[in-house]
N, CA, C and O of each residue as an XYZ file, in Angstrom:
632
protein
N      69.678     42.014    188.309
C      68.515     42.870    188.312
C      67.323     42.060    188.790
O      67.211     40.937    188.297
N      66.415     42.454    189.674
C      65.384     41.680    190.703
C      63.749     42.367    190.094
O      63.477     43.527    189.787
N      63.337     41.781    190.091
C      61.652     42.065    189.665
C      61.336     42.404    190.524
O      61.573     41.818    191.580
N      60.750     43.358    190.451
C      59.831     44.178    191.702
C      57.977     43.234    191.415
O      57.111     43.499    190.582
N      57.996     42.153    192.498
C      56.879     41.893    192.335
C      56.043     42.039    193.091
O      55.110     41.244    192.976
N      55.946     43.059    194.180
C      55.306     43.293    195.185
C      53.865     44.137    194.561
O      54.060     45.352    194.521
N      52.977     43.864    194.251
C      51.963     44.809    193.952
C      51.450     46.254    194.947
O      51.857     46.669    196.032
N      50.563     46.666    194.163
C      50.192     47.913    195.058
C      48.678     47.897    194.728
O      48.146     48.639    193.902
N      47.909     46.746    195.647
C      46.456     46.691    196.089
C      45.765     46.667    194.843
O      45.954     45.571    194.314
N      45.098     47.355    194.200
C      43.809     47.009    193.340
C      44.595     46.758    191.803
O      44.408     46.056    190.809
N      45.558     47.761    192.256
C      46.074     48.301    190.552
C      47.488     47.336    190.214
O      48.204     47.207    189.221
N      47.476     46.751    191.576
C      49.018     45.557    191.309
C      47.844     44.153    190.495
O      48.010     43.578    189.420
N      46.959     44.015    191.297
C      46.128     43.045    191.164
C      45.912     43.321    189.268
O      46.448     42.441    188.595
N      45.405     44.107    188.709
C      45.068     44.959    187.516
C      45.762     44.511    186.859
O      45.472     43.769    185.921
N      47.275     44.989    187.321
C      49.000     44.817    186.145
C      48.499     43.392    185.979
O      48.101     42.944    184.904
N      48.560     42.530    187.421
C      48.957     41.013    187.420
C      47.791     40.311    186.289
O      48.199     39.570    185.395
N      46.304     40.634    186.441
C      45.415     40.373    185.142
C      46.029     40.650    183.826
O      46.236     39.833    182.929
N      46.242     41.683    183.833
C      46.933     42.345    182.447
C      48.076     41.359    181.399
O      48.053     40.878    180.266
N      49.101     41.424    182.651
C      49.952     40.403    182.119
C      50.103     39.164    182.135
O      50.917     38.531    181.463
N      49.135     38.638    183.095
C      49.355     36.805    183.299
C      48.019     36.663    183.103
O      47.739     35.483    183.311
N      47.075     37.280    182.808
C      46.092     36.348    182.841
C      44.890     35.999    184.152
O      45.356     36.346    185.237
N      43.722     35.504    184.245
C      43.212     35.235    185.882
C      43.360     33.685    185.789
O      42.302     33.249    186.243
N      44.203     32.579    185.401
C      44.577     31.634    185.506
C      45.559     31.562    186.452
O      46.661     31.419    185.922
N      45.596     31.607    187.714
C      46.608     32.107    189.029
C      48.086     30.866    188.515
O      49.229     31.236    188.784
N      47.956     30.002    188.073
C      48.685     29.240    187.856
C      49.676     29.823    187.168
O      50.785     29.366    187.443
N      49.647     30.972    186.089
C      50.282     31.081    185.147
C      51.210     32.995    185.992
O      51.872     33.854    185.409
N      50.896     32.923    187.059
C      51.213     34.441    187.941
C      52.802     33.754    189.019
O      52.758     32.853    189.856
N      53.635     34.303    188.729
C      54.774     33.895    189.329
C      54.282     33.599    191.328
O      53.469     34.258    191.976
N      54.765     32.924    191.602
C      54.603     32.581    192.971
C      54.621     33.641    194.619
O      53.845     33.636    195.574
N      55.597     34.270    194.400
C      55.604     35.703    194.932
C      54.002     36.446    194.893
O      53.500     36.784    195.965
N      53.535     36.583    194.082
C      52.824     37.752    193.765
C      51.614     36.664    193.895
O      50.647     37.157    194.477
N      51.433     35.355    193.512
C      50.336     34.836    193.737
C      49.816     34.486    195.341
O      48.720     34.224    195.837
N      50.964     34.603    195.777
C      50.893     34.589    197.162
C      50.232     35.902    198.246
O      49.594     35.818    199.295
N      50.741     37.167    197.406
C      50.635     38.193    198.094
C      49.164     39.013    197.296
O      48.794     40.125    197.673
N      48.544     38.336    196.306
C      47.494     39.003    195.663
C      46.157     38.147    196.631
O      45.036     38.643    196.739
N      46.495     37.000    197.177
C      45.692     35.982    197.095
C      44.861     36.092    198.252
O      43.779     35.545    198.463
N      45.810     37.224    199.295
C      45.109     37.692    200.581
C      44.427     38.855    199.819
O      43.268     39.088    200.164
N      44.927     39.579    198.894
C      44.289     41.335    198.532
C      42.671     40.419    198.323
O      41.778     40.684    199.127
N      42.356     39.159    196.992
C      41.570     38.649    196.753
C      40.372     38.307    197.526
O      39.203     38.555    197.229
N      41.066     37.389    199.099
C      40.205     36.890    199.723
C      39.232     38.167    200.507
O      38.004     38.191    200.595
N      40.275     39.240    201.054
C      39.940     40.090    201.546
C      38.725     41.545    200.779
O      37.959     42.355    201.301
N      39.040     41.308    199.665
C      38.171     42.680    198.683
C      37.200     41.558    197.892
O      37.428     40.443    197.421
N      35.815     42.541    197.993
C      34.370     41.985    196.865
C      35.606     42.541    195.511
O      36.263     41.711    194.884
N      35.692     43.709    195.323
C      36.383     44.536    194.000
C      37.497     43.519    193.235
O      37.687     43.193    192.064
N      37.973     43.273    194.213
C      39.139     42.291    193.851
C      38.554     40.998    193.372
O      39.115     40.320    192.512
N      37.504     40.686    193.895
C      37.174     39.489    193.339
C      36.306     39.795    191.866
O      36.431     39.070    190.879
N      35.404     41.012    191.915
C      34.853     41.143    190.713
C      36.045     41.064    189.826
O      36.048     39.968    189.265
N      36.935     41.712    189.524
C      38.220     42.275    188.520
C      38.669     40.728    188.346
O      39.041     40.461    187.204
N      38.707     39.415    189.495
C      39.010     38.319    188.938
C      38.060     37.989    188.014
O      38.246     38.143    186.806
N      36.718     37.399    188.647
C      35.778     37.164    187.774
C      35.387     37.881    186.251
O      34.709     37.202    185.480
N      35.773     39.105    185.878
C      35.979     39.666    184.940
C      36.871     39.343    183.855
O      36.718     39.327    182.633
N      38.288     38.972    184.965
C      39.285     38.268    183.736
C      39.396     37.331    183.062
O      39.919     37.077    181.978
N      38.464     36.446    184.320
C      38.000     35.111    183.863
C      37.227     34.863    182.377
O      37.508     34.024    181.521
N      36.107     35.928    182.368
C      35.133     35.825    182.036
C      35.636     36.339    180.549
O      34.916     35.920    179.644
N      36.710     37.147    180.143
C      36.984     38.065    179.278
C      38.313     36.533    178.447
O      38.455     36.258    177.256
N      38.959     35.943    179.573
C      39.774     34.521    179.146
C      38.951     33.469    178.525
O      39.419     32.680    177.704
N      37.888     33.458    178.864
C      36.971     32.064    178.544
C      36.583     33.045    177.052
O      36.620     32.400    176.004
N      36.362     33.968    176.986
C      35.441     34.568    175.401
C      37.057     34.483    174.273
O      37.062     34.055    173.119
N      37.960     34.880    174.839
C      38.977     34.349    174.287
C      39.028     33.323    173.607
O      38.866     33.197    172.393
N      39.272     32.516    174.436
C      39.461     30.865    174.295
C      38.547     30.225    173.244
O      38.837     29.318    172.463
N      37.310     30.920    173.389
C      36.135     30.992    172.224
C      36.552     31.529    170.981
O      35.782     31.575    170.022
N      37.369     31.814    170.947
C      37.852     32.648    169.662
C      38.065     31.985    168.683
O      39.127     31.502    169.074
N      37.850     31.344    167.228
C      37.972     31.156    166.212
C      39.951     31.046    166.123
O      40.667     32.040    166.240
N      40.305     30.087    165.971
C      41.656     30.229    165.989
C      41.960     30.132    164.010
O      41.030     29.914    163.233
N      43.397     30.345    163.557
C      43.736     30.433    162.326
C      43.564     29.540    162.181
O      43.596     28.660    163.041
N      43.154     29.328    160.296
C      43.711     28.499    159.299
C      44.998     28.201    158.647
O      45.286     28.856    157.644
N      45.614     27.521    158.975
C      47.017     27.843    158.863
C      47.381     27.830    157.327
O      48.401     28.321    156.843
N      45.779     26.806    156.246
C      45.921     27.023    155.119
C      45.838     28.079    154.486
O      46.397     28.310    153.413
N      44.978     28.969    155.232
C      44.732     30.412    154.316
C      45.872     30.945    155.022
O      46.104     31.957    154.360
N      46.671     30.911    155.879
C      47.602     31.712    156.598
C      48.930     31.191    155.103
O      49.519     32.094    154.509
N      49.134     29.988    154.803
C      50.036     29.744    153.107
C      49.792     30.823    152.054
O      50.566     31.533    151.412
N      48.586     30.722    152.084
C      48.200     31.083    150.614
C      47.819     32.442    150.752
O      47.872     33.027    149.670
N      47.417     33.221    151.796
C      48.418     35.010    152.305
C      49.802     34.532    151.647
O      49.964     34.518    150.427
N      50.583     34.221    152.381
C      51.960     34.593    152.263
C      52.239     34.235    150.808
O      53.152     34.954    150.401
N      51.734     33.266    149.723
C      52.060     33.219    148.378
C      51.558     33.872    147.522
O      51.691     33.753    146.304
N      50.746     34.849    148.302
C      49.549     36.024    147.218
C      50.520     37.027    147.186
O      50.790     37.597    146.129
N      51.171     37.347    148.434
C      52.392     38.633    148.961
C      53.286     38.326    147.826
O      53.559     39.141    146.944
N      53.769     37.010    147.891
C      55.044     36.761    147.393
C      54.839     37.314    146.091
O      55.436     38.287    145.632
N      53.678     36.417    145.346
C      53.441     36.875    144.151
C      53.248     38.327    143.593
O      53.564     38.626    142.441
N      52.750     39.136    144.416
C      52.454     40.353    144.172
C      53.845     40.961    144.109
O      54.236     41.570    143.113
N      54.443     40.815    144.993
C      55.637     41.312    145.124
C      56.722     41.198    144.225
O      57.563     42.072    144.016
N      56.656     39.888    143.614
C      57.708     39.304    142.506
C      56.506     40.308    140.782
O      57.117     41.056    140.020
N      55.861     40.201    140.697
C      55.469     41.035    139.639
C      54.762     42.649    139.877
O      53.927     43.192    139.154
N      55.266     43.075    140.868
C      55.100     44.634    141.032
C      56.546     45.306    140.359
O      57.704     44.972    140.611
N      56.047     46.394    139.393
C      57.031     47.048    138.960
C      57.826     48.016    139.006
O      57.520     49.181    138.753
N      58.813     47.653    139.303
C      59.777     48.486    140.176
C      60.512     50.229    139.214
O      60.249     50.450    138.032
N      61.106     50.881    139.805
C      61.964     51.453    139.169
C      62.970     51.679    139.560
O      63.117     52.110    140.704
N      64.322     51.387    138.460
C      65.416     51.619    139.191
C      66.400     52.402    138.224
O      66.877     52.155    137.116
N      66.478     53.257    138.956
C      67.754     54.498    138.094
C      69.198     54.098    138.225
O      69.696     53.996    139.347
N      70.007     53.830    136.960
C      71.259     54.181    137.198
C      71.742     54.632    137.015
O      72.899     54.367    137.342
N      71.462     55.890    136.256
C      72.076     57.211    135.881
C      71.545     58.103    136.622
O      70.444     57.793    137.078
N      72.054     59.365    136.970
C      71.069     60.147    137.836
C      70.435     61.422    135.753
O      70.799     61.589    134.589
N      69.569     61.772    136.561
C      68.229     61.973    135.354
C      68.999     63.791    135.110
O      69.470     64.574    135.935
N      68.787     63.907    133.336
C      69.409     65.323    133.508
C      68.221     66.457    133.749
O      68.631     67.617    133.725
N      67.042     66.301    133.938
C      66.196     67.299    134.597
C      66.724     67.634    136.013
O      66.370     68.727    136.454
N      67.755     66.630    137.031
C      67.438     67.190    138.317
C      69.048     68.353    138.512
O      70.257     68.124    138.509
N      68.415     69.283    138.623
C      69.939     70.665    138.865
C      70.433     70.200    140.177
O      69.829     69.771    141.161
N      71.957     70.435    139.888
C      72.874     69.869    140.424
C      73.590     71.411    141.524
O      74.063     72.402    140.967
N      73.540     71.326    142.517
C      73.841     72.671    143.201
C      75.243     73.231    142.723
O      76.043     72.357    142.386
N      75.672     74.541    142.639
C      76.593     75.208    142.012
C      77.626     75.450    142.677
O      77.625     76.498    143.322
N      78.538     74.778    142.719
C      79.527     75.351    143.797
C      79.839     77.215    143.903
O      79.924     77.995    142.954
N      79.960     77.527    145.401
C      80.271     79.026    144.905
C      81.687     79.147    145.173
O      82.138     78.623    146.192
N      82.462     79.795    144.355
C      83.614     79.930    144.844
C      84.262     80.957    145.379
O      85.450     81.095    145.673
N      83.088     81.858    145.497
C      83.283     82.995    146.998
C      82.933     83.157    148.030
O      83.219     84.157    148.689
N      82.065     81.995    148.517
C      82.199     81.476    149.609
C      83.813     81.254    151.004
O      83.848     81.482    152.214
N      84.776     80.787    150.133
C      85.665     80.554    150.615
C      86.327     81.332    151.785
O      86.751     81.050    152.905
N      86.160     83.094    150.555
C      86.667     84.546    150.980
C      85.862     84.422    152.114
O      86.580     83.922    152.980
N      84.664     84.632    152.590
C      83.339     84.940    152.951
C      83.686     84.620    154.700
O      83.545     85.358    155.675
N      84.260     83.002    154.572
C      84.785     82.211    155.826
C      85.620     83.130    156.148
O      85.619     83.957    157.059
N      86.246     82.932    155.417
C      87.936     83.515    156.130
C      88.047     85.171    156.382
O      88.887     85.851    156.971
N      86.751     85.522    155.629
C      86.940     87.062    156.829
C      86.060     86.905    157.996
O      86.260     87.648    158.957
N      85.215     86.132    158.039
C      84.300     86.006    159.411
C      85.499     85.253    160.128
O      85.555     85.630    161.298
N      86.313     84.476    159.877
C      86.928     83.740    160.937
C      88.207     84.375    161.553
O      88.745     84.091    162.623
N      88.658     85.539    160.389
C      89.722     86.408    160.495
C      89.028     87.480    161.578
O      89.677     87.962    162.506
N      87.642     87.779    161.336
C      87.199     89.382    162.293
C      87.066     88.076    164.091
O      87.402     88.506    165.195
N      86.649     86.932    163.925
C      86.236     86.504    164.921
C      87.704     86.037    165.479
O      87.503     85.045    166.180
N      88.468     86.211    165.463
C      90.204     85.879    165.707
C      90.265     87.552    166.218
O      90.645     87.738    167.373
N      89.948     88.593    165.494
C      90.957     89.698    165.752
C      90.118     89.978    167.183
O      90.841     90.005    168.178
N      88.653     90.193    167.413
C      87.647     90.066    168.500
C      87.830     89.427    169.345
O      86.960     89.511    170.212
N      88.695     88.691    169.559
C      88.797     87.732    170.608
C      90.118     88.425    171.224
O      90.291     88.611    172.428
N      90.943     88.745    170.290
C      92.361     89.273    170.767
C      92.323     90.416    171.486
O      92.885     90.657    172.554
N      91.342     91.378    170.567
C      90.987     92.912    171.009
C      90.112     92.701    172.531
O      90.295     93.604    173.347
N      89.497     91.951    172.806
C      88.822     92.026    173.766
C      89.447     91.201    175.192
O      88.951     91.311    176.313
N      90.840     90.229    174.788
C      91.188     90.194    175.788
C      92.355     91.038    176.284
O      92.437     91.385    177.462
N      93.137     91.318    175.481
C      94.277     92.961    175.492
C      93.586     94.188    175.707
O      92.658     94.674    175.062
N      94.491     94.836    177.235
C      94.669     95.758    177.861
C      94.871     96.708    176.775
O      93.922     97.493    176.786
N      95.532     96.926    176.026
C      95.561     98.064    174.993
C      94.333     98.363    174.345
O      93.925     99.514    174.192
N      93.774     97.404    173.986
C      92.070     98.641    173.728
C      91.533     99.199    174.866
O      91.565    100.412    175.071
N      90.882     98.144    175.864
C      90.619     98.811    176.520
C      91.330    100.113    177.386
O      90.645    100.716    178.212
N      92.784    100.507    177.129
C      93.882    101.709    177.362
C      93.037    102.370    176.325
O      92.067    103.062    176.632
N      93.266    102.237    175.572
C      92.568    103.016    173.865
C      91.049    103.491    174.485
O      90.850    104.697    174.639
N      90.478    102.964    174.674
C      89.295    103.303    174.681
C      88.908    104.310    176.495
O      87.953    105.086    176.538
N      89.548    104.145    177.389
C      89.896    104.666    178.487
C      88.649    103.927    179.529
O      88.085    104.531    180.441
N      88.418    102.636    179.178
C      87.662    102.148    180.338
C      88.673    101.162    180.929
O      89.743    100.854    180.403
N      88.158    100.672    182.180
C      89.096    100.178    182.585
C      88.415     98.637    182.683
O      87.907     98.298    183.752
N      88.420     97.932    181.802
C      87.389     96.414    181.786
C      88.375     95.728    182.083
O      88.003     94.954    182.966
N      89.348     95.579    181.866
C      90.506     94.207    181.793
C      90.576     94.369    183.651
O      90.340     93.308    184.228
N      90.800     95.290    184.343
C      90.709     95.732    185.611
C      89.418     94.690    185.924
O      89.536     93.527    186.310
N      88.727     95.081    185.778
C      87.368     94.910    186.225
C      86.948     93.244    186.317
O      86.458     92.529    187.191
N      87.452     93.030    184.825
C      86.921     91.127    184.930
C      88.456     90.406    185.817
O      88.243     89.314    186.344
N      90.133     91.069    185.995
C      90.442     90.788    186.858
C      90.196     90.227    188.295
O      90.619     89.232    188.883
N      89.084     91.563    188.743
C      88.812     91.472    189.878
C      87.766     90.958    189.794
O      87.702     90.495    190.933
N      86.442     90.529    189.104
C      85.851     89.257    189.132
C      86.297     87.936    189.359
O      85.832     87.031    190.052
N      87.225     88.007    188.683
C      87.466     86.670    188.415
C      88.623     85.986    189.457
O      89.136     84.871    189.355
N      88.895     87.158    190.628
C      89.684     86.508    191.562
C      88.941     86.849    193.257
O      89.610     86.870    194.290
N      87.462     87.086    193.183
C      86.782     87.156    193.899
C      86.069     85.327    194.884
O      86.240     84.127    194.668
N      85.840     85.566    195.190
C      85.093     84.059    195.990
C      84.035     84.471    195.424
O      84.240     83.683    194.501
N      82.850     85.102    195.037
C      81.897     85.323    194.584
C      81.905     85.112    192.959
O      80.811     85.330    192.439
N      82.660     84.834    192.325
C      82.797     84.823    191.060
C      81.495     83.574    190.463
O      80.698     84.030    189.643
N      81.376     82.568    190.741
C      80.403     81.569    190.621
C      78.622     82.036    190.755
O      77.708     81.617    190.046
N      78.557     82.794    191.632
C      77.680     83.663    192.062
C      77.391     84.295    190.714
O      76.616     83.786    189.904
N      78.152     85.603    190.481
C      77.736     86.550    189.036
C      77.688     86.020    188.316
O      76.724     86.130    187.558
N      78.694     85.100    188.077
C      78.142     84.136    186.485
C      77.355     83.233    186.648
O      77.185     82.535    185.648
N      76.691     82.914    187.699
C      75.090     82.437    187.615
C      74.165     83.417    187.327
O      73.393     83.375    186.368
N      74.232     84.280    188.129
C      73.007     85.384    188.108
C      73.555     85.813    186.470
O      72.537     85.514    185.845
N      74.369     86.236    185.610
C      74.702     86.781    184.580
C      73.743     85.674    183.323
O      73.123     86.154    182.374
N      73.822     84.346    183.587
C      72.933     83.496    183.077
C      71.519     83.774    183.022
O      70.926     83.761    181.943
N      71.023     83.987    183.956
C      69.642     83.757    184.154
C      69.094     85.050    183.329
O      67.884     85.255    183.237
């Protein structure tokens, strides 16, 4: 897999601040190469350097950690943490109701799955539709051995 480091004019220049910094040293070689004409060539380009610069140096000014108070955080946590009081259940509690099994449920399935079995049968057998005097089983026949068949059951979708 290859890095796309080719920028795209003001806003490649932008990324390349963003992520490396205006220390050109620290901008992979490729791209320092190909920003360095966008640079010489644009005032804009040069403000957006001078900007990064200027925004790196207030940085750098920055107050860095105490690494002593950065200890004594982490042993205030610890402590807090080792005497915070926990709760832990190992019984489950008899206020909370426990759901009821139903045991007519069972029936309930097995006639929806019994009517959705007989519906499937009835609707692909010629004898209802004989029974009923339409002629559908005919009909999705000849759909379904048409070249157009892909066709209606798109449009039947939409």
């Amino acid at each position: 897999m290859t890095r796309n480091l080719k920028p795209a004019g003001l806003d490649g220049l932008e990324a390349a601040l963003d992520t490396y910094g205006a220390d050109r040293t620290r901008w992979p070689a490729p791209l320092r190469h190909e920003l360095s004409a966008l640079i010489a060539d644009s005032s804009e380009a040069r403000k957006m350097l001078r900007d990064a610069e200027l925004f790196d140096t207030l940085l750098d000014r920055a107050p860095q950690y105490d690494a002593s108070r950065l200890d004594g955080l982490k042993e205030r946590i610890a402590s807090a943490a080792a005497h915070q009081p926990r709760l832990v259940v190992t019984q489950p509690q008899a206020s909370t109701p426990r759901p009821v099994p139903h045991h007519r449920q069972g029936w309930a399935v097995t006639a929806l799955a019994a009517s959705l079995v007989l519906g499937v049968l009835a609707g692909q057998s010629s004898v209802v539709s004989s029974l009923l005097g339409t002629n559908s089983a005919y009909a999705s026949r000849q759909v379904a051995q048409t070249d157009d068949a892909e066709f209606l059951l798109d449009e039947d979708m939409l």
